[in-house]
KEKETOR-678802 format. One record per residue (C-alpha): x, y, z; residue in one letter. Coordinates in steps of 0.5 Angstrom, whole numbers, padded with zeros to 4 digits, always signed. Layout:
! residues N
XYZA;...
***
This chain:
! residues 386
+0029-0013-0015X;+0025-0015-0022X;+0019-0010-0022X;+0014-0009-0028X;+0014-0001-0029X;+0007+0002-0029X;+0007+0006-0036X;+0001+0008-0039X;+0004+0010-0046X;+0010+0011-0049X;+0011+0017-0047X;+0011+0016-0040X;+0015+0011-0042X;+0021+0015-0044X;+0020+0019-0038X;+0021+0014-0033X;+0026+0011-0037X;+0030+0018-0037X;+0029+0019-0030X;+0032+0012-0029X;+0038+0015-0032X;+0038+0010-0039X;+0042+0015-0044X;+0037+0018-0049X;+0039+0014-0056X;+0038+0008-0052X;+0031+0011-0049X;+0029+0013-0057X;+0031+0005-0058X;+0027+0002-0052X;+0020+0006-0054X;+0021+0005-0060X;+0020-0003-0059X;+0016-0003-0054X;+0011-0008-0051X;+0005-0008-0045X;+0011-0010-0039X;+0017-0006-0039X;+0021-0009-0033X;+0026-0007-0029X;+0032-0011-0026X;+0036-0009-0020X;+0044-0009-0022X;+0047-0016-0019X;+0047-0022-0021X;+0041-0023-0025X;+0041-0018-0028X;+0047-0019-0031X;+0045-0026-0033X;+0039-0023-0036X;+0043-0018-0041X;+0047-0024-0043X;+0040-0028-0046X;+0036-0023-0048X;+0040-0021-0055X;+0040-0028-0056X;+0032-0027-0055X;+0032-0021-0059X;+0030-0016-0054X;+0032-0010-0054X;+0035-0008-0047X;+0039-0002-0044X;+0041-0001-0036X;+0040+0005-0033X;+0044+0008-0027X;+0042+0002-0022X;+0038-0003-0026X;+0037-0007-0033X;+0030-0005-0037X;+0027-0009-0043X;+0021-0010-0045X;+0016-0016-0046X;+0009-0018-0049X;+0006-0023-0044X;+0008-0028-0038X;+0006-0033-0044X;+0011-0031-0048X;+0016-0031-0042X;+0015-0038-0042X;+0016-0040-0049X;+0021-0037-0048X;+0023-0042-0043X;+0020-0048-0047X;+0025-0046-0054X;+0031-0045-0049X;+0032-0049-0044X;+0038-0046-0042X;+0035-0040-0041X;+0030-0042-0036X;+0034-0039-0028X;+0035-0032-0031X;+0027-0032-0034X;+0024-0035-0030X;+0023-0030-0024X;+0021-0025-0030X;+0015-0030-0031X;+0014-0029-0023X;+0015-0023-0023X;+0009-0021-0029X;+0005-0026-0025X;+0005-0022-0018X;+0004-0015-0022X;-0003-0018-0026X;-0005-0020-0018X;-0012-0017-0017X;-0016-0022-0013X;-0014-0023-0006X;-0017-0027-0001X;-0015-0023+0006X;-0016-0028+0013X;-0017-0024+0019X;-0018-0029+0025X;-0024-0033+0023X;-0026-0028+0018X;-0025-0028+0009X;-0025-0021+0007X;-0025-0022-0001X;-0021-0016-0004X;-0021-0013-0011X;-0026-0010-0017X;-0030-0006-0011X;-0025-0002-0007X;-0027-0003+0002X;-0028+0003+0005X;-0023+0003+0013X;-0027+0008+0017X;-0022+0012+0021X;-0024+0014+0029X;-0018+0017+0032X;-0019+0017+0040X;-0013+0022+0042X;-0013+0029+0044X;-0008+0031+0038X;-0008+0027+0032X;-0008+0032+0026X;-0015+0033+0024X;-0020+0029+0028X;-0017+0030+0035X;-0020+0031+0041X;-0028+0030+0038X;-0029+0024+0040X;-0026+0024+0048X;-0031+0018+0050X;-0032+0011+0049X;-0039+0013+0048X;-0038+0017+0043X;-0032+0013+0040X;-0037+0007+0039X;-0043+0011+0036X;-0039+0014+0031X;-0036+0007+0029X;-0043+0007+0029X;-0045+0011+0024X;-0039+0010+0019X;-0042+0002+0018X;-0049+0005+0017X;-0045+0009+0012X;-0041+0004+0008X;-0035+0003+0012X;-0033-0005+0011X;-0028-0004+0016X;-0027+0001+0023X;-0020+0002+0024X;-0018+0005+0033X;-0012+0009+0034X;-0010+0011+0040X;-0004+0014+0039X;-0003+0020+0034X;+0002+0018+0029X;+0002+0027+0025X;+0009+0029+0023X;+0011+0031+0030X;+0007+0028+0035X;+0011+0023+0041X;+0009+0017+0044X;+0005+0015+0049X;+0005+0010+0054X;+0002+0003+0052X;-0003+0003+0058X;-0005+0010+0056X;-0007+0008+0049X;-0010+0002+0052X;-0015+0006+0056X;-0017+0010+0050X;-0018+0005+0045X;-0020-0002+0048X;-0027+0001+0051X;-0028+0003+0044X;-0026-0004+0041X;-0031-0007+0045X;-0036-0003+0045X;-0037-0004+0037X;-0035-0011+0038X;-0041-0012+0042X;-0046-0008+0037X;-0043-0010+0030X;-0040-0016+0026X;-0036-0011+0023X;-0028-0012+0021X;-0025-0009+0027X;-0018-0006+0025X;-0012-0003+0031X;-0007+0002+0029X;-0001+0001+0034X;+0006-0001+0034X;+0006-0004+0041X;+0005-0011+0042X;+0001-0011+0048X;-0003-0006+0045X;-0004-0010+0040X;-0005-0017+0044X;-0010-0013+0049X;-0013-0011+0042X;-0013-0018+0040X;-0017-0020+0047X;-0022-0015+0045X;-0024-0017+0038X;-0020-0014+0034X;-0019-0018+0026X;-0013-0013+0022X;-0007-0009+0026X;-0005-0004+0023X;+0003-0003+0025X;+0005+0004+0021X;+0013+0002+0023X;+0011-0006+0020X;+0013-0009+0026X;+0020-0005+0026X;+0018-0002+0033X;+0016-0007+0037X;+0020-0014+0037X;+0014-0018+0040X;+0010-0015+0034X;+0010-0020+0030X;+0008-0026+0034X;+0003-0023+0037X;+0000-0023+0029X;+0002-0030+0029X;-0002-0033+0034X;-0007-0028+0034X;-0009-0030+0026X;-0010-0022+0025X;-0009-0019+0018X;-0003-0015+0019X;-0002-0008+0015X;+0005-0006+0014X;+0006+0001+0012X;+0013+0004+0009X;+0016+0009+0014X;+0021+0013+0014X;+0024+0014+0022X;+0018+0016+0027X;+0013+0021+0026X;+0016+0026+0031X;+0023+0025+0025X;+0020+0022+0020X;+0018+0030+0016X;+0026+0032+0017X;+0028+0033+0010X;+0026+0025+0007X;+0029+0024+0000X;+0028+0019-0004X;+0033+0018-0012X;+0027+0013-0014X;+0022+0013-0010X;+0018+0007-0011X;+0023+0002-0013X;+0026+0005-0005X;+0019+0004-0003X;+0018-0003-0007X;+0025-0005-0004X;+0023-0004+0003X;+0016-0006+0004X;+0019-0012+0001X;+0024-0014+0007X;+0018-0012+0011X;+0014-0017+0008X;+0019-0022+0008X;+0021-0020+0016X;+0014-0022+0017X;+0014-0028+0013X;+0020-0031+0018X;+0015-0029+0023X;+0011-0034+0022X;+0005-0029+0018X;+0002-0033+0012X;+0003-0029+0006X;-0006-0028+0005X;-0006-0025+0012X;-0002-0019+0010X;-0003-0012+0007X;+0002-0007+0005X;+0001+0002+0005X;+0006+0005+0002X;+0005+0011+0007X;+0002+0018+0004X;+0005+0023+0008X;+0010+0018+0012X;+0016+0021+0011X;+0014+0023+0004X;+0015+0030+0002X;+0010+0034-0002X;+0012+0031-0010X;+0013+0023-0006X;+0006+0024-0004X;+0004+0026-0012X;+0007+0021-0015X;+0004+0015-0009X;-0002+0017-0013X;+0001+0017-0020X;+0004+0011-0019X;+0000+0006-0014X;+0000+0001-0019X;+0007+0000-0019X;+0006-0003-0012X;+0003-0009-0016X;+0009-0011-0016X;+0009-0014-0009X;+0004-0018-0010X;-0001-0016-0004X;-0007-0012-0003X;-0006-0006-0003X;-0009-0001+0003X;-0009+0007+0002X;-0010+0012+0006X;-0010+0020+0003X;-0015+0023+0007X;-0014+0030+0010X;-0007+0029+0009X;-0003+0036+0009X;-0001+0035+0002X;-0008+0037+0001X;-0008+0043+0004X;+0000+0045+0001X;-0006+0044-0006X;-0012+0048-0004X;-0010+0052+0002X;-0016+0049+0006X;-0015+0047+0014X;-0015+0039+0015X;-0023+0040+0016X;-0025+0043+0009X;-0021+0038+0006X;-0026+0033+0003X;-0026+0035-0004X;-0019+0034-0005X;-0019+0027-0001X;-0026+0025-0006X;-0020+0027-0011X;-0015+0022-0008X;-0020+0018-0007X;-0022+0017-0014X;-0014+0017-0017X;-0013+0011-0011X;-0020+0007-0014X;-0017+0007-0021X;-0011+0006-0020X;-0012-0001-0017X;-0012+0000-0008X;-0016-0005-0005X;-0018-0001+0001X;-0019+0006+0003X;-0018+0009+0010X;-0021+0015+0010X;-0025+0019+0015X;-0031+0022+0010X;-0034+0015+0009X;-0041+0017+0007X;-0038+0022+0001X;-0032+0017-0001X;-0036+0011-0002X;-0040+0014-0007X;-0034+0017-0010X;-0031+0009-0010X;-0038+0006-0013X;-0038+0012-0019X;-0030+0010-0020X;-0033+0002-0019X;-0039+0003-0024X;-0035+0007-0029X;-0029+0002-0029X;-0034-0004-0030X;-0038-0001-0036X;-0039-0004-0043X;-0034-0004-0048X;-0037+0001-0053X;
***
């Protein structure tokens, strides 16, 4: 995979770039020549093609333990270069490509009939679990009635999207029957579709699920395995014309906190959520119907779930907008020692790092709070030069 590498200076640079495994004269000589995208290539064909040109080139380059990194102003530059050198152009032209999708900020998302415009102001996903056991909100909302007024609630209060679970996905938790997920959610899917324009969101990984959330009024599928579960998810998006999210997770909820690990966190990620875009593309899901999430919490352990934060631009890199959802999780609690019911203040905090570094939505359960936290973020980001 060729992916820029979110750095914020040159010691953050020399950092990552260490971690990567390049030796440390050649680190001393990356940075000490460094331009605004530094660029990794995974080892393989194109990589080598690459470090034949770019002496040419006058680049400085130097693999790591897994890939080749280098350098480069801009995807003008880029380009150029292609223009100067002709016979260059298979080995930089995905390097133009690759810069293009990680300066994406705007994005259109098609959602059955509905334009939802991403970027600049984050959109809030107001999450309501109706299960008896997921890990912060579960068992409040044991009726349709009280389901629906609370996804009332959190549209009187700025949330942009509602987003239905009916099965628990907490570190642990088992599966439960399709037609007892359906029971708790689709009462609540039509309640709200009856009382408000508002985007509706299903969290499940089962297709009938999803079909019968779709017959109910449902706009996104939230899929948390990213259609890896169920083999008829991806058809039941296609015709339906939902937007899908696809999240990266590693094995189950009830397997997924068994000792995960990770040798580079967000090029496994990248690479990852990458085959899952590209499964759902083969399944016929156009590309602006797509969202990614890399999964806070889901099989991710405690310093992964710090650097998601530290890191998000670098999802950038697929070139799809970008849904988070830190909300309550435990790593909050691994931080403050709060339960999951007093952990606002740690989400406000995940929730303005989220904001600046580039998410699109954010799936919280706060929503009244976290929408000023996203206009305070927005406001300031928007500000004047001085």
């Amino acid at each position: 995979m060729i992916r820029v590498l979110h750095v914020s200076d040159p010691e953050e640079a020399c950092r990552r770039l260490a971690f990567l495994g390049v030796p440390s004269p050649d680190t001393a000589r990356l940075c000490q020549d460094l331009r605004p995208y530094l660029m990794s290539v995974s080892d393989g064909e194109e990589a080598r093609l690459l470090s034949a040109w770019l002496p040419r080139l006058g680049i400085p380059s130097a693999w790591g333990r897994q890939e080749l990194l280098f350098s480069v102003s801009s995807r003008d530059q880029v380009d150029r270069w292609m223009q100067e050198v002709p016979e260059a152009r298979h080995a930089l032209h995905p390097i133009g490509e690759a810069i293009g999708r990680y300066l994406s900020r705007e994005f259109l998302l098609l959602c059955r009939g509905r334009e939802l415009r991403l970027g600049g102001f984050p959109r809030i996903m107001g999450v309501l679990n109706v299960t008896p056991d997921s890990f912060s909100d579960g068992g409040i909302y044991g009726s349709a009635r009280k389901a629906v007024e609370r996804g009332q609630e959190m549209i009187a209060e700025g949330a942009d999207i509602i987003d239905i679970g009916g099965e628990s996905t907490r570190p642990g938790s088992r599966p439960v029957p399709a037609d007892e997920e359906m029971a708790r959610v689709l009462p609540v899917l039509r309640g709200l579709a009856g009382k408000t324009d508002a985007v509706l969101s299903v969290d499940t990984t089962k297709a009938a699920v999803a079909r019968e959330a779709v017959s109910a009024g449902v706009h996104i599928i939230n899929d948390t395995s990213a259609l890896a579960d169920d083999p008829e998810m991806g058809e039941v998006v296609r015709t339906s014309g939902c937007a899908v999210a696809l999240m990266h997770r590693r094995g189950t909820p009830a397997t997924m906190q068994r000792s995960p690990s990770y040798g580079s966190l967000f090029g496994e990620i990248l690479e990852e959520l990458s085959e899952r875009i590209a499964a759902a593309e083969h399944a016929g899901i156009p590309g602006d119907r797509i969202l990614v999430d890399p999964g806070v919490g889901f099989g991710k352990r405690f310093e992964d779930n710090l650097s998601l934060h530290r890191h998000l631009l670098d999802l950038r890199n697929l070139g799809k907008p970008v849904l988070f959802g830190p909300s309550r999780k435990s790593f909050l609690g691994t931080i403050t020692g709060k339960g999951a019911a007093e952990r606002i203040f740690g989400t406000a905090a995940t929730v303005a790092l989220a904001c600046s570094g580039g998410a699109d939505i954010i799936r919280v359960h706060d929503v009244k709070e976290m929408r000023e936290i996203v206009q305070v973020v927005a406001a300031v980001r928007g500000g004047a030069e001085c």
